[in-house]
C-alpha positions in Angstrom: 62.6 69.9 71.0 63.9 72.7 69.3 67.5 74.4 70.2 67.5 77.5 72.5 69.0 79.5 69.4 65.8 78.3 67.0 63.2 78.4 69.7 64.3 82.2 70.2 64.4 83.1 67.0 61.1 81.4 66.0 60.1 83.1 69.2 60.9 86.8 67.7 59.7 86.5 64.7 56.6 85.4 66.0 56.0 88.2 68.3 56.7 90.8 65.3 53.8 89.4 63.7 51.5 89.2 67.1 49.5 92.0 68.9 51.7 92.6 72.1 49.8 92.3 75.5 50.6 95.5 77.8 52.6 94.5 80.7 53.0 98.6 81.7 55.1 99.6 78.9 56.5 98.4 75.7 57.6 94.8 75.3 60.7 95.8 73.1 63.3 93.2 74.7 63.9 90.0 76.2 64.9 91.6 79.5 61.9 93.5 80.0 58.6 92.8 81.2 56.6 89.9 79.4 52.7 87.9 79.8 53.0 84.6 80.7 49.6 82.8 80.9 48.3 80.4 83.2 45.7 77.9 82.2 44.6 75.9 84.9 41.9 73.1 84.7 38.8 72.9 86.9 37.6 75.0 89.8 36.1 71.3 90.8 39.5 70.7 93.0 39.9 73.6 95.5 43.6 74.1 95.2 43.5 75.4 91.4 42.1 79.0 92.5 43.0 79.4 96.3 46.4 78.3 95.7 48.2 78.2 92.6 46.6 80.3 91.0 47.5 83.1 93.4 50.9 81.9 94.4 52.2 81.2 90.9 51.1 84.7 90.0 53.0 86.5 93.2 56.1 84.6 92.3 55.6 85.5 88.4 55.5 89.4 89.8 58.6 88.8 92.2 60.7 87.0 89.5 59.8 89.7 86.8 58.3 93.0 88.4 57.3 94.2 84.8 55.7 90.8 83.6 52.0 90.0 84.0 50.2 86.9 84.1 47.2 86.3 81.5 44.7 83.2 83.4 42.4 81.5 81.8 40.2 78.4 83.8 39.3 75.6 81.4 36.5 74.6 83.8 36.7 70.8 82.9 35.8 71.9 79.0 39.1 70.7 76.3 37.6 73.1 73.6 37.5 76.0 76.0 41.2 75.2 76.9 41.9 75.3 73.4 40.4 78.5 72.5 42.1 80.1 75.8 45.3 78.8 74.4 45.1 80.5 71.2 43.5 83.5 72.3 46.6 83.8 74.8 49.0 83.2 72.2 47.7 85.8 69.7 47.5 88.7 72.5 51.3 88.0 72.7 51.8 85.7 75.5 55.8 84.7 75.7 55.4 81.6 77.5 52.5 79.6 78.6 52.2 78.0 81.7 49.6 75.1 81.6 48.1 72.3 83.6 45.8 70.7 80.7 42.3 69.4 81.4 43.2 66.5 79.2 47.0 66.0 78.5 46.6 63.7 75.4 43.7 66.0 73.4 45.9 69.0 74.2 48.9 67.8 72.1 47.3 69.8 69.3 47.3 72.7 70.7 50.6 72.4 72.2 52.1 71.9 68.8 50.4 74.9 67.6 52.1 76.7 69.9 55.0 75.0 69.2 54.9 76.2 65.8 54.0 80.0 66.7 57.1 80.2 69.2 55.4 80.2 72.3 57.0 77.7 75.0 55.0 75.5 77.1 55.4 74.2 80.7 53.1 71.5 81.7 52.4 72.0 85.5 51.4 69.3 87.7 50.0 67.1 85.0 52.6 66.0 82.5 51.2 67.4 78.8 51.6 65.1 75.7 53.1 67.2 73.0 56.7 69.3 72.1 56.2 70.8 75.8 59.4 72.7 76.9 59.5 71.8 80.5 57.9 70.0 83.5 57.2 71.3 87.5 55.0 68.5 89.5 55.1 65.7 91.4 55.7 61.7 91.0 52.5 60.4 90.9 53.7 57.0 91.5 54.8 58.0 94.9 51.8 59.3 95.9 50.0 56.6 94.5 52.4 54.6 97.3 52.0 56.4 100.0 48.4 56.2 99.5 48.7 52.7 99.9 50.9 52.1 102.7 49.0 54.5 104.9 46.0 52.3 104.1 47.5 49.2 104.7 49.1 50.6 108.3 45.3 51.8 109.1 44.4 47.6 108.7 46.6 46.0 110.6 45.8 42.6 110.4 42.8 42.8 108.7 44.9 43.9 105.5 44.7 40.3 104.6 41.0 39.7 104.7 40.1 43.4 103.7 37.9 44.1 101.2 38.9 47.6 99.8 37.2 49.9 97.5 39.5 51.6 94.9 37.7 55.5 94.5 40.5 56.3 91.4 41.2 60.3 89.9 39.7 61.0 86.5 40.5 58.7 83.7 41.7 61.7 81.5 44.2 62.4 83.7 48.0 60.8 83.5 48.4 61.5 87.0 45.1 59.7 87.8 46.8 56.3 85.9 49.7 56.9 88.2 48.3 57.2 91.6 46.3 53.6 90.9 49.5 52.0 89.8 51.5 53.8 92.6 49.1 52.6 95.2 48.6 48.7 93.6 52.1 48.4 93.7 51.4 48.3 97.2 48.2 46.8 97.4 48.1 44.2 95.3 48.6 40.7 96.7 47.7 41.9 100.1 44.1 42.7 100.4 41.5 42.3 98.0 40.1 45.1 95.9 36.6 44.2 96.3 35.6 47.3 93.6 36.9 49.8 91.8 36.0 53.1 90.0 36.8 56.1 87.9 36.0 59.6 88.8 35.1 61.7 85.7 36.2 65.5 86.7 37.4 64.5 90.3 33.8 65.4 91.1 32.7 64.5 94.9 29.1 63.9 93.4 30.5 61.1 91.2 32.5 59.8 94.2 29.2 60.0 95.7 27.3 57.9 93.2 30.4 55.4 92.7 30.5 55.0 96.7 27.3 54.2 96.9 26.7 51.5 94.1 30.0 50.2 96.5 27.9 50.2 99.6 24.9 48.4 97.4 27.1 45.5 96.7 29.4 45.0 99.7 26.9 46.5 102.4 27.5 48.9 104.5 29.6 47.0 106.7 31.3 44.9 104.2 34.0 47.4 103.1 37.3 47.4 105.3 39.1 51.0 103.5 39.0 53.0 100.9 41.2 54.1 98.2 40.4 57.6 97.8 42.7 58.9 94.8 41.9 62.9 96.2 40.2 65.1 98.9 37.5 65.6 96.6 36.8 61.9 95.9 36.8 61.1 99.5 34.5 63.8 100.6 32.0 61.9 98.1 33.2 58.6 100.0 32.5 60.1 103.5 28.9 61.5 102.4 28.1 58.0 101.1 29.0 55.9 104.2 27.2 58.4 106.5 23.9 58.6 104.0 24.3 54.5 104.3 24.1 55.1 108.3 28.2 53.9 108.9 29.4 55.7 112.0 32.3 53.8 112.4 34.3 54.7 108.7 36.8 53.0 107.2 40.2 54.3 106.5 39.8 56.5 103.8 42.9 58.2 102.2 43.0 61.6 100.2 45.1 63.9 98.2 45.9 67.6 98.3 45.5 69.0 102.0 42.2 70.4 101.4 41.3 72.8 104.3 38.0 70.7 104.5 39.9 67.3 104.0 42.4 68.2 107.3 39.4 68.7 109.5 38.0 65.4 108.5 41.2 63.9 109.5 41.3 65.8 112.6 37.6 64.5 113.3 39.0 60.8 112.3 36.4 60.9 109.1 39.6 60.5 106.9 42.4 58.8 108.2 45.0 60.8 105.8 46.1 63.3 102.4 48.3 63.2 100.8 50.4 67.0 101.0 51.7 67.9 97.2 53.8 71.4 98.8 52.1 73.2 95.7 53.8 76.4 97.5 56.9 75.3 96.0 55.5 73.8 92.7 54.3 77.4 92.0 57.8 79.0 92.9 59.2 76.2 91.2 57.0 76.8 87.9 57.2 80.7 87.8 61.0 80.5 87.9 61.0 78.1 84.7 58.3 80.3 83.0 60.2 83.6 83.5 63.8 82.0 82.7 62.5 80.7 79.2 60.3 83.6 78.3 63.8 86.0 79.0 65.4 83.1 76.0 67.1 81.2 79.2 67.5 77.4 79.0 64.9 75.5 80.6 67.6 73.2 81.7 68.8 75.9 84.0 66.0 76.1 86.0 65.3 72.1 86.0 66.7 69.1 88.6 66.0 65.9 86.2 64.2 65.2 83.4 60.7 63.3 82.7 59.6 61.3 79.4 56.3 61.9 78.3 54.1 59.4 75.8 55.2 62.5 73.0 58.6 63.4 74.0 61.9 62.4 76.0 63.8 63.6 78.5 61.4 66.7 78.9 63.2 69.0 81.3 61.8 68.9 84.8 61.2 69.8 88.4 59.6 67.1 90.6 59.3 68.1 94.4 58.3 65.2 96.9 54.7 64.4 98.7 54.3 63.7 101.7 52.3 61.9 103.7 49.6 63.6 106.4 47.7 62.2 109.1 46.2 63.8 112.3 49.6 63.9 114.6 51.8 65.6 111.1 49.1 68.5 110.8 51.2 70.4 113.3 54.6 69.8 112.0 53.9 69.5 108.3 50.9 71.9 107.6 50.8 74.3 110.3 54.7 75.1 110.5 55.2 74.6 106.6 53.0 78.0 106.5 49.8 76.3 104.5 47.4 76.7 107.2 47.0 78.5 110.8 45.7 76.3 113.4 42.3 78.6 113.8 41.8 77.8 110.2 41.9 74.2 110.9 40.2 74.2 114.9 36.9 75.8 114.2 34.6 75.8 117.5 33.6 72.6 116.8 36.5 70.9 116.2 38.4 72.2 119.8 38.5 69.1 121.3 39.1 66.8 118.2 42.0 68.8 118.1 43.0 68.9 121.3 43.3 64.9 120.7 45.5 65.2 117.8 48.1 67.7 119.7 46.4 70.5 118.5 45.8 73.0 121.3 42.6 74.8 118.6 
C-alpha cells in the first residue's frame, strides 16, 4: 500500500487529468465537496438496495454536505462491475466504495485504480487487490453462530442428525467463511448428509439444490438445514413444503430479511443471522469521506484484516448477532431496523403474539 503523502499526490495529479463530476460546485480542494461511488453487487439479496444503498448514501451526505454519491449495481455481471468501475473513475470519482461481485476477478480493476489514484474500500466482502480499507463483518462468526443455533434447535438428535449444508455463492470469500465458521461447529457432531453451493445466492438455486436433497434423503430424512442466508433458506422452505413437510426442520438464515423474520415468527425458520448493516454503512461512509479529504484510513479503522493480496488492510469489523423469535423485539424492533407492523401483518397477529410480540 502506498503512503498517505504518494497516494495524495498520485491522487492530484490524477484528478488534473480527469473530467470532474459536479458535486454543486467546483471540486477545487480537498476540503470541499467530492463523488464517492458505490458499487454494490446483486439486487438478488434484498439488503443491497433497501438498505445500504440508501443508508451509506445519507451518511455520505451527513459526513460531507457537498459530496455526492455516484451508484452503480453490478447485477451479478463481473464485466459490468468492471466497466462501472472505470466509468466512475474517469467522471472523477475520489474514492470508491465497493462490495465486488467477485473479490478475486476484481483485483484487476482494483489495481487500475490503484494506479489512477482512486482509493478503494471493500465493503462487506473483503476485495483481493491494493484495497485501502475494509468495513464488514467476521464471517467466521457468523458461520458459528449459524451452527450453534442449529445444534441448540437438535437437542439430542444432534448426534444422529442428518443435516443438509445450503452454502452462499462459491465466488464469494464470505461464502468460504460462513461454511468453515459453521463446521467448526458442526463437524464431529452430526452428520452432513449433503451439501451445496448457491451460484448468485439465488432462492431458485436453493430451490433446485433442496430438492435434489429431499430426492435423496426423503422428505422426512433430513433433521436441519444449513442455510448460509435468508435468500437460500427461502428456497429451502419452498422445497420442503412443495415436498408436502409440514413439520420443517431447523433452518438458519442470514441478514434479517423483512420476509426471513416473519418466517421465524411463523416458526418456518428457526433463526438469521443480524449483520447491523446500519452501522456498516455509517462505518463505511466515514472511511470513504476521511480518505477522499487525504485522511489516513487508519484513523477511521479498529484493527486490521489480511486479504489473499495484501496485509494488514486497515479495517472495521462490527459483530453479528444472532436472532430468533423471542430477540425480534429486543434486537430488531428496538435497534430501529423494523417496526413491529412491518413484521405482524394480519396474518401473522397471533404468531406474534406467541413470540412476545403484541402485532
Amino acid at each position: 500500500m502506498r503512503t498517505r503523502r504518494g497516494a495524495v499526490a498520485v491522487l492530484a495529479a490524477a484528478l488534473l487529468t480527469m473530467p470532474l463530476a459536479s458535486c454543486g460546485g467546483d471540486e477545487k480542494a480537498a476540503g470541499e465537496g467530492f463523488t464517492v461511488g458505490l458499487l454494490l453487487p446483486s439486487r438478488t439479496v434484498p439488503r443491497w438496495e433497501h438498505a445500504d444503498r440508501p443508508l451509506i448514501e445519507a451518511h455520505v451526505k451527513k459526513l460531507c454536505p457537498g459530496c455526492r454519491t455516484e451508484y452503480a449495481n453490478a447485477e451479478n455481471d463481473v464485466t459490468r462491475q468492471r466497466q462501472q468501475m472505470i466509468s466512475m473513475i474517469t467522471k472523477g470519482a475520489r474514492v470508491l466504495i465497493l462490495d465486488a461481485a467477485d473479490t478475486r476477478a476484481l483485483r484487476s480493476s482494483i489495481q487500475e485504480a490503484d494506479r489512477a489514484g482512486v482509493p478503494v474500500i471493500a465493503y462487506d466482502r473483503l476485495a483481493e487487490g491494493p484495497i485501502t480499507g475494509y468495513v464488514g463483518f467476521d464471517g467466521l462468526q457468523v458461520g458459528r453462530l449459524q451452527g450453534e443455533a442449529l445444534l441448540k434447535a437438535l437437542g439430542r438428535a444432534a448426534g444422529s442428525g442428518d443435516v443438509v449444508m445450503m452454502n452462499g455463492d462459491p465466488t464469494s470469500p464470505n461464502a468460504e467463511a460462513y461454511r468453515k465458521g459453521a463446521l467448526s461447529v458442526l463437524t464431529g457432531r452430526v452428520r452432513i448428509a449433503r451439501s451445496y453451493d448457491t451460484p448468485e445466492w439465488s432462492t431458485q438455486n436453493a430451490h433446485t439444490n433442496m430438492s435434489a436433497a429431499i430426492a435423496a434423503l426423503g422428505p422426512d430424512g433430513i433433521d436441519g438445514v444449513l442455510a448460509a442466508n435468508d435468500n437460500i433458506a427461502a428456497g429451502v422452505v419452498a422445497a420442503l413444503k412443495r415436498a408436502g413437510v409440514t413439520d420443517l426442520p431447523p433452518i438458519t438464515g442470514q441478514d434479517a430479511d423483512l420476509d426471513a423474520v416473519r418466517r421465524v415468527v411463523k416458526g418456518e425458520q428457526y433463526m438469521t443471522v443480524y449483520k447491523p448493516f446500519t452501522k456498516e454503512a455509517a462505518a463505511v461512509a466515514a472511511m470513504a469521506v476521511a480518505v477522499g479529504r487525504g485522511d489516513d484510513p487508519r484513523d477511521s479503522a479498529t484493527t486490521t484484516v489480511d486479504s489473499p493480496t495484501t496485509k494488514r488492510v486497515p479495517a472495521v469489523l462490527l459483530q453479528p448477532r444472532p436472532v430468533r423469535a423471542r430477540d425480534i423485539e429486543r434486537t430488531l424492533i428496538k435497534g430501529g431496523l423494523y417496526t413491529e407492523g412491518q413484521i405482524c401483518t394480519r396474518e401473522l397477529l397471533a404468531a406474534c403474539a406467541r413470540a412476545g410480540l403484541t402485532g
